[in-house]
Backbone and ligand atoms as CSV (ligand in chain L), in Angstrom:
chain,resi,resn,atom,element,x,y,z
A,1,UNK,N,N,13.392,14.435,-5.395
A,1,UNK,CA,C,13.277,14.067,-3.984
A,1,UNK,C,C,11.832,14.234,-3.484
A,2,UNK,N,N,11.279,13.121,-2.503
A,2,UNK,CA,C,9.859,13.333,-2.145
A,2,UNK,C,C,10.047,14.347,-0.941
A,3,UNK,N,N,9.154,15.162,-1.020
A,3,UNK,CA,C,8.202,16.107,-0.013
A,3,UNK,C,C,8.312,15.108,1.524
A,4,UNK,N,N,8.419,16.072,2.296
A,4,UNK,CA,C,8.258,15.176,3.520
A,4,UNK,C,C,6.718,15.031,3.863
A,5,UNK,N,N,5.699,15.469,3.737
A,5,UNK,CA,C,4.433,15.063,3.291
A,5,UNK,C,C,3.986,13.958,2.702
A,6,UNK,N,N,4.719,13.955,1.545
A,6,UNK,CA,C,4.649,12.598,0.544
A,6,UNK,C,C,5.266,11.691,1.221
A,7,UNK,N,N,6.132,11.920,1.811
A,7,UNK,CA,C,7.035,10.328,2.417
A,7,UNK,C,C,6.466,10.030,3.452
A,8,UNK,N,N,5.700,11.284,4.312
A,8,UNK,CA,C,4.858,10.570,5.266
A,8,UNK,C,C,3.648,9.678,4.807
A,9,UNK,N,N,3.048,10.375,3.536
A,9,UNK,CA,C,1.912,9.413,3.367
A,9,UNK,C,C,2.542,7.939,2.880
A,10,UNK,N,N,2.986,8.222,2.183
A,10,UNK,CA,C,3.844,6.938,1.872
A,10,UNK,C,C,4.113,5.699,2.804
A,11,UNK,N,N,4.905,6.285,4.084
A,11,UNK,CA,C,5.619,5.612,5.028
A,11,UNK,C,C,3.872,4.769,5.710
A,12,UNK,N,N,3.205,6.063,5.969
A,12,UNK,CA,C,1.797,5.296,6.795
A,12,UNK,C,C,1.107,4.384,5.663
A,13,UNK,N,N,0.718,4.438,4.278
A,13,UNK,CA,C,0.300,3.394,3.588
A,13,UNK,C,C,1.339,1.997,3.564
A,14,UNK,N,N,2.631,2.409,3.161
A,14,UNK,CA,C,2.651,1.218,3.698
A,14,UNK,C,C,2.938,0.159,5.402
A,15,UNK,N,N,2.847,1.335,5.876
A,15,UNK,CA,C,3.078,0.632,7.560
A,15,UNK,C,C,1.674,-0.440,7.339
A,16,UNK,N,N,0.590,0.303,6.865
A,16,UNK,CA,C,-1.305,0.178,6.609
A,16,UNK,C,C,-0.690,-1.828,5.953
A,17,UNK,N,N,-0.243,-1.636,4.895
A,17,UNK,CA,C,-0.026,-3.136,4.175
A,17,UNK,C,C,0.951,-4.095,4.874
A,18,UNK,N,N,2.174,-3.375,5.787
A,18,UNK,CA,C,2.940,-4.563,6.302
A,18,UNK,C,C,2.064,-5.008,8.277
A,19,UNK,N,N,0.807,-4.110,8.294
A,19,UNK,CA,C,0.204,-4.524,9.837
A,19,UNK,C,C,-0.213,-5.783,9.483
A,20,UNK,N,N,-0.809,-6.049,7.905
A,20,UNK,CA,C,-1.792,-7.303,7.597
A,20,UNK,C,C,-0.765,-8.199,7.312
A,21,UNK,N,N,0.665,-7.890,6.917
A,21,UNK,CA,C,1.755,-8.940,6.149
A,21,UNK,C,C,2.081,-9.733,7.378
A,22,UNK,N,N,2.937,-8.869,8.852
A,22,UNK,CA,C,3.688,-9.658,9.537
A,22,UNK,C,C,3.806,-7.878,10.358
A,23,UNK,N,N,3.250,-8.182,11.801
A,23,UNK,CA,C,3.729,-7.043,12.685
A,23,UNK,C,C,5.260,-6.699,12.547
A,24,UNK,N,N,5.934,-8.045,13.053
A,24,UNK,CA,C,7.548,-7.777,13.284
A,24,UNK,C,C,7.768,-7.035,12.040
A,25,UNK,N,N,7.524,-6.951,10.799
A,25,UNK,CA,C,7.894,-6.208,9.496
A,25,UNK,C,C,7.486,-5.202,9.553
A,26,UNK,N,N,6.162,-4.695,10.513
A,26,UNK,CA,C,5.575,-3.136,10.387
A,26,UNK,C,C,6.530,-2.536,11.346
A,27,UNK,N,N,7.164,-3.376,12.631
A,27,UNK,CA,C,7.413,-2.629,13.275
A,27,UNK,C,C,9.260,-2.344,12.623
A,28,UNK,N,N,9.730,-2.702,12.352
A,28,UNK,CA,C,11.020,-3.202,11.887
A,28,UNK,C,C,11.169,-1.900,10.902
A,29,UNK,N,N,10.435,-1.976,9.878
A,29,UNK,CA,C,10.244,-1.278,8.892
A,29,UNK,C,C,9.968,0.757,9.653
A,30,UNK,N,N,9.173,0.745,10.579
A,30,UNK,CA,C,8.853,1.679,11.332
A,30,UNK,C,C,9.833,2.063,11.626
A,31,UNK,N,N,10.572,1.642,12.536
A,31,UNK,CA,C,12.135,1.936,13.207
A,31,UNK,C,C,13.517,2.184,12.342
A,32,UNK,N,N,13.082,2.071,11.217
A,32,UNK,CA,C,14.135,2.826,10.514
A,32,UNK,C,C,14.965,2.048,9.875
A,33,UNK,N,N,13.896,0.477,10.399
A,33,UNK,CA,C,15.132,-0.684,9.869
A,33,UNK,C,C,15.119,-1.131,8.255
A,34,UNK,N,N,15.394,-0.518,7.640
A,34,UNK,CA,C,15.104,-0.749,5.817
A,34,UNK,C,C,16.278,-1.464,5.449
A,35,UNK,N,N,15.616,-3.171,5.009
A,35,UNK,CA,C,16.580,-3.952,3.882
A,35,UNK,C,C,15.772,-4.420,2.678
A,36,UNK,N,N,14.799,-3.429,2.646
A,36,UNK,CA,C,14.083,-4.029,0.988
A,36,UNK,C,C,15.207,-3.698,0.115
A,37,UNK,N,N,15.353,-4.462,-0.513
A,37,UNK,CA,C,15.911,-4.291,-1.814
A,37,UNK,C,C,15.146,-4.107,-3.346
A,38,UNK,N,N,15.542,-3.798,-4.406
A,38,UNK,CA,C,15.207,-4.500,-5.948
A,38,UNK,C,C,14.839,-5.567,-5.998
A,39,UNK,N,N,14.120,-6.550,-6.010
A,39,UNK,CA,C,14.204,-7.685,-5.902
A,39,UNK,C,C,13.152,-8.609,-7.182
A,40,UNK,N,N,13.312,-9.366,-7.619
A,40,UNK,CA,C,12.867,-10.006,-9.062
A,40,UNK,C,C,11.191,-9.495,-8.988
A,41,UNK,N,N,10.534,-9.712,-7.828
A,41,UNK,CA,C,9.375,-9.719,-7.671
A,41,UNK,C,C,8.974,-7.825,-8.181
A,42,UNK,N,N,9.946,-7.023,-7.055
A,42,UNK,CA,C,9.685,-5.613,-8.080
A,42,UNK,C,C,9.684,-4.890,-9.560
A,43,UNK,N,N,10.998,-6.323,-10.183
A,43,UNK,CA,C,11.297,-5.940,-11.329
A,43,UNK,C,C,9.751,-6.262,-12.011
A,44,UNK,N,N,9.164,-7.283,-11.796
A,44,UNK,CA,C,7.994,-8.530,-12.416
A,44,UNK,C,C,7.106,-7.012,-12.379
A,45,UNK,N,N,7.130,-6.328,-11.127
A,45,UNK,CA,C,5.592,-5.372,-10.845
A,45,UNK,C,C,5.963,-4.598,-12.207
A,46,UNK,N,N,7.283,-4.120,-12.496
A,46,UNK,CA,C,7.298,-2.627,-13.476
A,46,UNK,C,C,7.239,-3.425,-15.127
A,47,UNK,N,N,7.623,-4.420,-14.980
A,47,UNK,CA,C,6.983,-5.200,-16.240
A,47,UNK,C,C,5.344,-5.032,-16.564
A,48,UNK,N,N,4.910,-5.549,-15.549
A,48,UNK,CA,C,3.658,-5.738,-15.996
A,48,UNK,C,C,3.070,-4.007,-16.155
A,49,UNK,N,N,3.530,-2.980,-15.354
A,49,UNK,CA,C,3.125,-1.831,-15.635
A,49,UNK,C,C,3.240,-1.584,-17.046
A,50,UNK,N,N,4.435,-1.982,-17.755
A,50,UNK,CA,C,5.169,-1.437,-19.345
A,50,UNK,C,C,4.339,-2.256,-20.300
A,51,UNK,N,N,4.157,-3.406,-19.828
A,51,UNK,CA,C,3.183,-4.208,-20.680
A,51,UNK,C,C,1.833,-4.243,-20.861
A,52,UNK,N,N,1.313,-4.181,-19.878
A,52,UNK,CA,C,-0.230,-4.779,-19.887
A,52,UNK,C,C,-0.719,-3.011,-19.570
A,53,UNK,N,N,-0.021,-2.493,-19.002
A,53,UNK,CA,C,-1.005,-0.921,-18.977
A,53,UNK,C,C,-0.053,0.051,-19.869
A,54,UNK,N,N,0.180,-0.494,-21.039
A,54,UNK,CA,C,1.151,0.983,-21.755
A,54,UNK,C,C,0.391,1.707,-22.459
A,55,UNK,N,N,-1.037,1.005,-22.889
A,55,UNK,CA,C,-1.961,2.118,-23.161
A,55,UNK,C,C,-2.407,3.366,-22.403
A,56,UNK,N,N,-2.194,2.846,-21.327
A,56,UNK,CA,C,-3.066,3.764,-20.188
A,56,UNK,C,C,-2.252,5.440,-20.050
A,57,UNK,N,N,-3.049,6.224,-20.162
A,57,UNK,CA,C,-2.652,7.408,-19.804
A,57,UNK,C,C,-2.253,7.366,-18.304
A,58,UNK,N,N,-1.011,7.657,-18.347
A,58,UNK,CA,C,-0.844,7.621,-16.615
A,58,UNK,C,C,-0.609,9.559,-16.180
A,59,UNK,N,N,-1.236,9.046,-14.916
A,59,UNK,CA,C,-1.084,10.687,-14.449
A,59,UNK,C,C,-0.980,10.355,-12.852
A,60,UNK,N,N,0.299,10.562,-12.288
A,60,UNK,CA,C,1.029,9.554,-11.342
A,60,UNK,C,C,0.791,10.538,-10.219
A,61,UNK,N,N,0.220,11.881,-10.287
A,61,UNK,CA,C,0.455,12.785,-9.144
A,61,UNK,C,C,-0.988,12.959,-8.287
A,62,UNK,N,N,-1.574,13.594,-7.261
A,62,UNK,CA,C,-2.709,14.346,-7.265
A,62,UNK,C,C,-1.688,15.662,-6.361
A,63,UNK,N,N,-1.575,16.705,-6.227
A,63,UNK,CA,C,-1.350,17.763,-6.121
A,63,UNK,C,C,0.026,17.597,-5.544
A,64,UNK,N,N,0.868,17.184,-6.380
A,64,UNK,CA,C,2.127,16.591,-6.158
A,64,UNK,C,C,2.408,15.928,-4.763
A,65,UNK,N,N,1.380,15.450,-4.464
A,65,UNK,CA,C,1.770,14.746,-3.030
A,65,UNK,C,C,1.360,13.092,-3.223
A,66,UNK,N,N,0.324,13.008,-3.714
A,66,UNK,CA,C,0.379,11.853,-3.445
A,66,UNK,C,C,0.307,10.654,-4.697
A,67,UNK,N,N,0.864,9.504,-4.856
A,67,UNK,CA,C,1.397,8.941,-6.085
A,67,UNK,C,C,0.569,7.737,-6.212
A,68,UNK,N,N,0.408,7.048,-7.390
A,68,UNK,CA,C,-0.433,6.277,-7.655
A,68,UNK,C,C,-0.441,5.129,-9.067
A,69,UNK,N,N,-0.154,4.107,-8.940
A,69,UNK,CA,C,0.586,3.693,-10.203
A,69,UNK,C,C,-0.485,4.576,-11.359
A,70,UNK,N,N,-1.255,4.408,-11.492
A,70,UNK,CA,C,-1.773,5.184,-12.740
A,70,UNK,C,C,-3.636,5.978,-11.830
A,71,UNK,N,N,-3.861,7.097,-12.650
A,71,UNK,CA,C,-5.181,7.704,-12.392
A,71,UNK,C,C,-5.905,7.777,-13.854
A,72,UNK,N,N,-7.122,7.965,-13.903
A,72,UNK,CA,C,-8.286,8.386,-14.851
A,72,UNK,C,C,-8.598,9.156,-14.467
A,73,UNK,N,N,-9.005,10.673,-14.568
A,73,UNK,CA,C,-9.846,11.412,-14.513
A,73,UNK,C,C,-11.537,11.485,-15.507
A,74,UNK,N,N,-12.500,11.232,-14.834
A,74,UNK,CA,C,-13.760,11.453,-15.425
A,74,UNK,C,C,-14.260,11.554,-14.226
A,75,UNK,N,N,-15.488,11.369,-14.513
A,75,UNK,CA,C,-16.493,11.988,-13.128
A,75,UNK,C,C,-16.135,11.530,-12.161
A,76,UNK,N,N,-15.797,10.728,-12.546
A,76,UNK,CA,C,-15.217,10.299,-10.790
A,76,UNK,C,C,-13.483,9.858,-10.946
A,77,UNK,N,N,-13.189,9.977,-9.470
A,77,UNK,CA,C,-11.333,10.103,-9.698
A,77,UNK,C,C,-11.057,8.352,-9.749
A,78,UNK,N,N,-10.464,7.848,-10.145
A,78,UNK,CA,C,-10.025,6.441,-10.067
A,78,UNK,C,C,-8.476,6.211,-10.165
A,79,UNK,N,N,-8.469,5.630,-9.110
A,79,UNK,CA,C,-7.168,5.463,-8.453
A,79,UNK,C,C,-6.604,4.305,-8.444
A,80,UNK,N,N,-5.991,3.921,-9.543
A,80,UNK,CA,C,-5.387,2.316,-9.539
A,80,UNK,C,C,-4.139,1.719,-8.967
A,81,UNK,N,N,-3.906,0.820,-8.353
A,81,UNK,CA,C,-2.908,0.104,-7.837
A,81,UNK,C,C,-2.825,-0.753,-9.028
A,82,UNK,N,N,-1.571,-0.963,-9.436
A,82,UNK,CA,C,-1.074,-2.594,-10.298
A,82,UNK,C,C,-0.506,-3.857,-8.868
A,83,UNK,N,N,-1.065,-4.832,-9.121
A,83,UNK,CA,C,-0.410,-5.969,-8.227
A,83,UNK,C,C,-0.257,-7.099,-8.607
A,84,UNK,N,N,1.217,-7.631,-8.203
A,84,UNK,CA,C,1.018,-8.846,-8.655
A,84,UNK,C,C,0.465,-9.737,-8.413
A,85,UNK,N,N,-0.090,-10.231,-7.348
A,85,UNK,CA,C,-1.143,-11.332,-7.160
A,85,UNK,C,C,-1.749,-10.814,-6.313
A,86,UNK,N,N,-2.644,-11.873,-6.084
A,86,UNK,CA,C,-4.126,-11.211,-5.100
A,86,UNK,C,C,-3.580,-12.116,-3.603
A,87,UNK,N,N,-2.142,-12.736,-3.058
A,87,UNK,CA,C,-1.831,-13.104,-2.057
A,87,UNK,C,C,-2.126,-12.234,-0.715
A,88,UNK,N,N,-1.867,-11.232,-1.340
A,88,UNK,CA,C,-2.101,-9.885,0.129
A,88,UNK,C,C,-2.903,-8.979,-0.273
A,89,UNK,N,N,-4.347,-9.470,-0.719
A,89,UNK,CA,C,-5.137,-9.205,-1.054
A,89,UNK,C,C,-5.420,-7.963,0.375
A,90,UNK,N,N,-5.695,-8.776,1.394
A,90,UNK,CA,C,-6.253,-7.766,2.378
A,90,UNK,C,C,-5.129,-6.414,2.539
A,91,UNK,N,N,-3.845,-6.245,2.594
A,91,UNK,CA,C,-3.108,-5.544,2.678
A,91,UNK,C,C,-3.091,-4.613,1.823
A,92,UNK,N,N,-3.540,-4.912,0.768
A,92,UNK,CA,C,-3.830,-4.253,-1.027
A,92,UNK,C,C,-4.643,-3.003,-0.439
A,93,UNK,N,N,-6.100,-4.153,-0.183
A,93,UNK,CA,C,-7.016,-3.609,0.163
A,93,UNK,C,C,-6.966,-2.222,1.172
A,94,UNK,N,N,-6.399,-2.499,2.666
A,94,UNK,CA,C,-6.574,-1.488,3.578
A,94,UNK,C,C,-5.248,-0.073,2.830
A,95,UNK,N,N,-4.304,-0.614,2.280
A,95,UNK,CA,C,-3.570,0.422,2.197
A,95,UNK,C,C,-4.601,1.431,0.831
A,96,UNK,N,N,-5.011,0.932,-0.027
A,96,UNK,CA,C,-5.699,1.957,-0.822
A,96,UNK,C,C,-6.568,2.043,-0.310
A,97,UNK,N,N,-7.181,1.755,0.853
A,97,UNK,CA,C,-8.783,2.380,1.493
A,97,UNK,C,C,-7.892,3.615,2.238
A,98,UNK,N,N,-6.580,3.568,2.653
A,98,UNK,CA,C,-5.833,4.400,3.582
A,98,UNK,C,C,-6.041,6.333,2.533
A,99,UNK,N,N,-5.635,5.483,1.254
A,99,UNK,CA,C,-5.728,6.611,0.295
A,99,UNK,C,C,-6.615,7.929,0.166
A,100,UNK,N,N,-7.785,6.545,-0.439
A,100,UNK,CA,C,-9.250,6.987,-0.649
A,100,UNK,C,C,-9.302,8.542,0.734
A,101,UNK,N,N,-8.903,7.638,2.234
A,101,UNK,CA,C,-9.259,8.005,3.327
A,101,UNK,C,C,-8.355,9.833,3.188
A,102,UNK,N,N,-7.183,9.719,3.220
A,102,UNK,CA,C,-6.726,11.011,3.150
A,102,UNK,C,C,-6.643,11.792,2.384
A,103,UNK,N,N,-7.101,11.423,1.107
A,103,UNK,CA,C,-7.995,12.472,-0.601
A,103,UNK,C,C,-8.967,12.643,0.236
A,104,UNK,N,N,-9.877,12.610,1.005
A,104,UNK,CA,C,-11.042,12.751,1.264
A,104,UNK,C,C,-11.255,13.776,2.448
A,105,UNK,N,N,-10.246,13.333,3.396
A,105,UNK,CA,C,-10.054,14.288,4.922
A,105,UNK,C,C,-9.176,15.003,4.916
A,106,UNK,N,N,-8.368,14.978,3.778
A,106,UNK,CA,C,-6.859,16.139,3.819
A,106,UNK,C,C,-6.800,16.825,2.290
A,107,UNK,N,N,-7.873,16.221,1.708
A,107,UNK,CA,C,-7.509,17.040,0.091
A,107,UNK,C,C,-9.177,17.801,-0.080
A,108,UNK,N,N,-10.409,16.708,0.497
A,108,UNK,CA,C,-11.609,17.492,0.333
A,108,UNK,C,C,-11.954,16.268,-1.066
A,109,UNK,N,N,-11.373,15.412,-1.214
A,109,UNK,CA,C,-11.957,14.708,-3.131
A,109,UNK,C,C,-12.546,13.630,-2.522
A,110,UNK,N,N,-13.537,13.492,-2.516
A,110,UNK,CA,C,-14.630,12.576,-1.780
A,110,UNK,C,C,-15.206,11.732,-2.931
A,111,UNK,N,N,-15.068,12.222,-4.013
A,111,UNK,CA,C,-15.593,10.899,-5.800
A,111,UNK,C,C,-14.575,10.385,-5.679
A,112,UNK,N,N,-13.944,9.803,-5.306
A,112,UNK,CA,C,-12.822,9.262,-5.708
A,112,UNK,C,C,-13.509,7.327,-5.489
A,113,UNK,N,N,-12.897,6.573,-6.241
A,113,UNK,CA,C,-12.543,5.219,-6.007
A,113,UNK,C,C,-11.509,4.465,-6.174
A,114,UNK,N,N,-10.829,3.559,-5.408
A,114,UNK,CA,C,-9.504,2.922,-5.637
A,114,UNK,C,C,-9.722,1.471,-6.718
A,115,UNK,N,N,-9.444,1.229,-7.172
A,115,UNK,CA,C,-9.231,-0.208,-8.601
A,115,UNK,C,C,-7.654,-0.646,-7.979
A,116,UNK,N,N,-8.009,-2.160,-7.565
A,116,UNK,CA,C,-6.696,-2.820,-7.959
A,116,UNK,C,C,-6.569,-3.635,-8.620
A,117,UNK,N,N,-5.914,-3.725,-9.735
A,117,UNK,CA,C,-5.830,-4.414,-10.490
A,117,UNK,C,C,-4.958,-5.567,-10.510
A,118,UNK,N,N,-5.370,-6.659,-10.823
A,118,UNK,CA,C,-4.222,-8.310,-10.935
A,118,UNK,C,C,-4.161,-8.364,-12.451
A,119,UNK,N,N,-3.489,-7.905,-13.134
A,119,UNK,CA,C,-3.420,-8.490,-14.611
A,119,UNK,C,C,-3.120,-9.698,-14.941
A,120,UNK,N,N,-2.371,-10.157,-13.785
A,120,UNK,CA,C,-1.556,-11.451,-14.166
A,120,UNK,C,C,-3.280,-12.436,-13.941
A,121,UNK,N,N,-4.167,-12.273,-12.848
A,121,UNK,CA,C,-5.370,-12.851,-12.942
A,121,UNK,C,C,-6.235,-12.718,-13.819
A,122,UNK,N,N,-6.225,-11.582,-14.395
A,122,UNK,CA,C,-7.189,-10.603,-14.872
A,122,UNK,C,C,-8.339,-10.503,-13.757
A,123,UNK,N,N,-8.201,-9.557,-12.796
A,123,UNK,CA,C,-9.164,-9.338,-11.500
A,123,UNK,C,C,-8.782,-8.299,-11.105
A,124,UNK,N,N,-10.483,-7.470,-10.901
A,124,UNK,CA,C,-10.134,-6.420,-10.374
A,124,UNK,C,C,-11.136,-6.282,-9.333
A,125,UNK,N,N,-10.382,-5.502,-7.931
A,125,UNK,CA,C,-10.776,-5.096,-7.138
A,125,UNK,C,C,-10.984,-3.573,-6.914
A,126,UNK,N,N,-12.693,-3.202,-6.559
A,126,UNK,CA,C,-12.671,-1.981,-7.025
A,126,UNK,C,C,-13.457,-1.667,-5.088
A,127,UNK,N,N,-13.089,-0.537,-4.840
A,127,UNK,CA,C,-12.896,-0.030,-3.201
A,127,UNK,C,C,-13.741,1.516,-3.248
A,128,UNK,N,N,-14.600,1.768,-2.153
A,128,UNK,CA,C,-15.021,2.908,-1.915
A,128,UNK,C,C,-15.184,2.969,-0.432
A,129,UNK,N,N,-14.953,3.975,-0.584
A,129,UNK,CA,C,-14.700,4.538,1.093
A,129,UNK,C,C,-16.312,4.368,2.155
A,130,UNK,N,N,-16.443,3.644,3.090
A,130,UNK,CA,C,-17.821,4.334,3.399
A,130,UNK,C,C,-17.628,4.292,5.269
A,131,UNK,N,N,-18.511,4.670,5.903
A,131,UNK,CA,C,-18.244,4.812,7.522
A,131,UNK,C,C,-17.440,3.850,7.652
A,132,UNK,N,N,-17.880,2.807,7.420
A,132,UNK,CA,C,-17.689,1.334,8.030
A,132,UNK,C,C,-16.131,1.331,8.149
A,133,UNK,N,N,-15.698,1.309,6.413
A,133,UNK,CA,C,-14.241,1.103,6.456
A,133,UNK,C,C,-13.452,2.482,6.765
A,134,UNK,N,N,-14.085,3.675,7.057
A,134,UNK,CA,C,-13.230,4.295,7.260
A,134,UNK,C,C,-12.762,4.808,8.692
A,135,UNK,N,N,-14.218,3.724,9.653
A,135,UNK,CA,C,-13.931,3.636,10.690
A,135,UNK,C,C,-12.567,2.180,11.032
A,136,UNK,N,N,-13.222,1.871,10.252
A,136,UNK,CA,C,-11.794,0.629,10.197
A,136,UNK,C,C,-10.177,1.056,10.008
A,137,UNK,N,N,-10.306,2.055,9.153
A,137,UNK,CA,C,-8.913,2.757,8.757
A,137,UNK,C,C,-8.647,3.350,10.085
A,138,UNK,N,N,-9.681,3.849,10.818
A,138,UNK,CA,C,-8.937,5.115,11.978
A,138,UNK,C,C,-8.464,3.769,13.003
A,139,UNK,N,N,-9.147,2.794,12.846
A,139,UNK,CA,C,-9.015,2.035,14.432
A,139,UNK,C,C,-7.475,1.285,14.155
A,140,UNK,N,N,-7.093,0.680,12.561
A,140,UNK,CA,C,-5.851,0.019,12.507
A,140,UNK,C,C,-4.690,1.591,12.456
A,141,UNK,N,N,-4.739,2.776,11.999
A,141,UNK,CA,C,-3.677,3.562,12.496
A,141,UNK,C,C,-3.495,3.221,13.733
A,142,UNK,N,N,-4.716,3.197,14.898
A,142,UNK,CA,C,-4.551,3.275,15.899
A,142,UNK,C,C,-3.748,2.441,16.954
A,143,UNK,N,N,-4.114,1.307,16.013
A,143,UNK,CA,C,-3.349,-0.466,16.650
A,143,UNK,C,C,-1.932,0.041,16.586
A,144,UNK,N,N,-1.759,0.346,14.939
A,144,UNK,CA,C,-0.197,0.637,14.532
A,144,UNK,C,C,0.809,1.145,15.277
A,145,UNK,N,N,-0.356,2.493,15.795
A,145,UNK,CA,C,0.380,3.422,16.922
A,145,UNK,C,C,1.106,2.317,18.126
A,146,UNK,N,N,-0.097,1.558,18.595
A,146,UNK,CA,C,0.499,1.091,19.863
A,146,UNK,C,C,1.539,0.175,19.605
A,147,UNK,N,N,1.306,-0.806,18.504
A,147,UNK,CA,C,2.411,-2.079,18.135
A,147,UNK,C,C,3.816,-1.348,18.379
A,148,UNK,N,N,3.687,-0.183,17.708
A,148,UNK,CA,C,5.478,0.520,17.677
A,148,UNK,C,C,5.710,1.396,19.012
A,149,UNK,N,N,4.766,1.193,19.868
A,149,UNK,CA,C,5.259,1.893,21.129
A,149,UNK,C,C,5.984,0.935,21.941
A,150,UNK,N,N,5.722,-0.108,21.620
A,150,UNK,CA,C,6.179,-1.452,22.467
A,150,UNK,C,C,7.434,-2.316,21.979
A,151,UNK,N,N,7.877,-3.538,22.325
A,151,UNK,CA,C,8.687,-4.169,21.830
A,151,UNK,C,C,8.329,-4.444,20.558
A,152,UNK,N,N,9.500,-4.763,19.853
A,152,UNK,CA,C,9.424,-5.760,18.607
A,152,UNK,C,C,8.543,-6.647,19.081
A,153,UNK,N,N,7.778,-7.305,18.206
A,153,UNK,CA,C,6.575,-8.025,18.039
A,153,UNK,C,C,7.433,-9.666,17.592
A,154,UNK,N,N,7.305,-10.348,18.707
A,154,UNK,CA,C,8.460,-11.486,18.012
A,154,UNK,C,C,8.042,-12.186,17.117
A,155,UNK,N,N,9.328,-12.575,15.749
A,155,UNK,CA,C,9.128,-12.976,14.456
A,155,UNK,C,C,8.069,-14.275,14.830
A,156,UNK,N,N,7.120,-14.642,13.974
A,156,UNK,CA,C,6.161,-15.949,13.327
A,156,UNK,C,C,6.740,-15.960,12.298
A,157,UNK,N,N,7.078,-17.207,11.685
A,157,UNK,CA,C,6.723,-17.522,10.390
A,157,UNK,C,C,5.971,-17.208,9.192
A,158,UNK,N,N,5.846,-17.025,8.430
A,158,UNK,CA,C,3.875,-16.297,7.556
A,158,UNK,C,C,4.457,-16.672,6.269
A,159,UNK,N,N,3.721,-16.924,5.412
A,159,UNK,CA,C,3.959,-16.766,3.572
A,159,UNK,C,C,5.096,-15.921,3.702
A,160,UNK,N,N,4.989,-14.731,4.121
A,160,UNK,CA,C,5.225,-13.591,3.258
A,160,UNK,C,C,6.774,-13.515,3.403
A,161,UNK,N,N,7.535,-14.884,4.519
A,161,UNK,CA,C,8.868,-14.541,5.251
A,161,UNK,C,C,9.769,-14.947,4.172
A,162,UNK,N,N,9.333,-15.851,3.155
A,162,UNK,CA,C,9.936,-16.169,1.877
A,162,UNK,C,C,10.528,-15.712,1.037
A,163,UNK,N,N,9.893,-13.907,0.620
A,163,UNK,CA,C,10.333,-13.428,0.008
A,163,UNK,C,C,10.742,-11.816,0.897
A,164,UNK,N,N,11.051,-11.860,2.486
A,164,UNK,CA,C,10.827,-10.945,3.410
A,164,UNK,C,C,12.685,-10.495,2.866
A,165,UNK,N,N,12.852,-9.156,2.808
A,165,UNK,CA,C,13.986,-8.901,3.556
A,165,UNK,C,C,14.898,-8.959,4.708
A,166,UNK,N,N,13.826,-8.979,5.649
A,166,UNK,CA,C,14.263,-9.339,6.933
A,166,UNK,C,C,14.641,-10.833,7.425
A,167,UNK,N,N,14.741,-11.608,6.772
A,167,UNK,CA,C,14.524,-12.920,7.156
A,167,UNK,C,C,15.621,-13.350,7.631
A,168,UNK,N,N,16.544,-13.010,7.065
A,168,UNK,CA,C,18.102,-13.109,8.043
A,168,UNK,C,C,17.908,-12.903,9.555
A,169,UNK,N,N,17.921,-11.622,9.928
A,169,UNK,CA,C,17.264,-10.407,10.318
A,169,UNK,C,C,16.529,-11.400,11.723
A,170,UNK,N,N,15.385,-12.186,11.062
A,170,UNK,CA,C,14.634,-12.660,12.292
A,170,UNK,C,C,14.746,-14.356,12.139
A,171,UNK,N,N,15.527,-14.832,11.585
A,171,UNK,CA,C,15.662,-16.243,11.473
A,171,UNK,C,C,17.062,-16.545,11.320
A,172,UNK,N,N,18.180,-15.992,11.395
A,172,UNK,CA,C,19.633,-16.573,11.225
A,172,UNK,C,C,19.985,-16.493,12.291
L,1,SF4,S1,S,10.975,-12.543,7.892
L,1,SF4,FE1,FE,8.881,-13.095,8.338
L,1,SF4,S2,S,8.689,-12.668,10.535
L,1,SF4,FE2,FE,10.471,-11.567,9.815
L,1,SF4,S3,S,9.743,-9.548,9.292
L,1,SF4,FE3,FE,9.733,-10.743,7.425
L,1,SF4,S4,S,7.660,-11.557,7.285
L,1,SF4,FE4,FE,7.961,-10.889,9.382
């Protein structure tokens, strides 16, 4: 069972990836409303973990709180995401800058860098924390805060409603 620590970081990284997907999903998701399922696309992610990274030493923890498809330890900490495509590239992006951000202000590990990896592209995106974006990180918690103080954010359309759980939900 996760730590309520861990599920908080958890819960805020990904609130961090569904602000860039579709508000109505951050906020939906916020409120307690959970219909993700298993779904082919998750099965596809743990494939490509078993396949394309089974070499990799994985070391899934940093002080049992926070999880990470795989780490390296050497001089510097590297923190990899596996993804399947680079579609929500930006969402990728802010939720492991979210990471970087709280190893750094809540653990003190400031070497650290995030790698996301597309195997299916072969592309990698490699992330370091600096003012800029980590002033960026404080200002979208901040949005987040307000989006969920307010109404549901009414459904748009987006890519992402295709493969959304919710789509019943905000379109039937
Ligand atoms: S179905 Fe579309 S609009 Fe509704 S929550 Fe999902 S992504 Fe957002």
């Amino acid at each position: 069972m996760l730590a309520d620590s861990e599920k908080q970081l958890r819960i805020i990284g990904t609130q961090i990836n569904y602000y860039f997907i579709c508000k109505t999903k951050l906020w939906l998701f916020s409120h307690h409303i959970q219909m993700e399922q298993e779904s082919e696309l998750v099965s596809l992610g743990k494939m490509l973990h078993k396949d394309t990274y089974k070499r990799d030493k994985k070391d899934k923890t940093i002080d049992n709180l926070i999880s990470f498809d795989f780490v390296r330890k050497g001089e510097i900490l590297e923190i990899h995401e596996v993804k399947k495509s680079n579609k929500m590239s930006k969402a990728h992006h802010y939720q492991l800058l979210y990471y970087l951000h709280y190893l750094k202000n809540e653990k003190g590990i400031s070497n650290a860098i995030g790698i996301i990896d597309y195997p299916k592209i072969r592309r990698k995106e490699t992330l370091k924390l600096d003012n800029k974006n980590e002033k960026e990180i404080e200002n979208i918690t901040k949005r987040i805060g307000n989006i969920l103080s307010e109404e549901m954010p009414a459904p748009q359309k987006v890519p992402a409603c295709l493969k959304c759980a919710y789509y019943e939900l905000c379109f039937v």
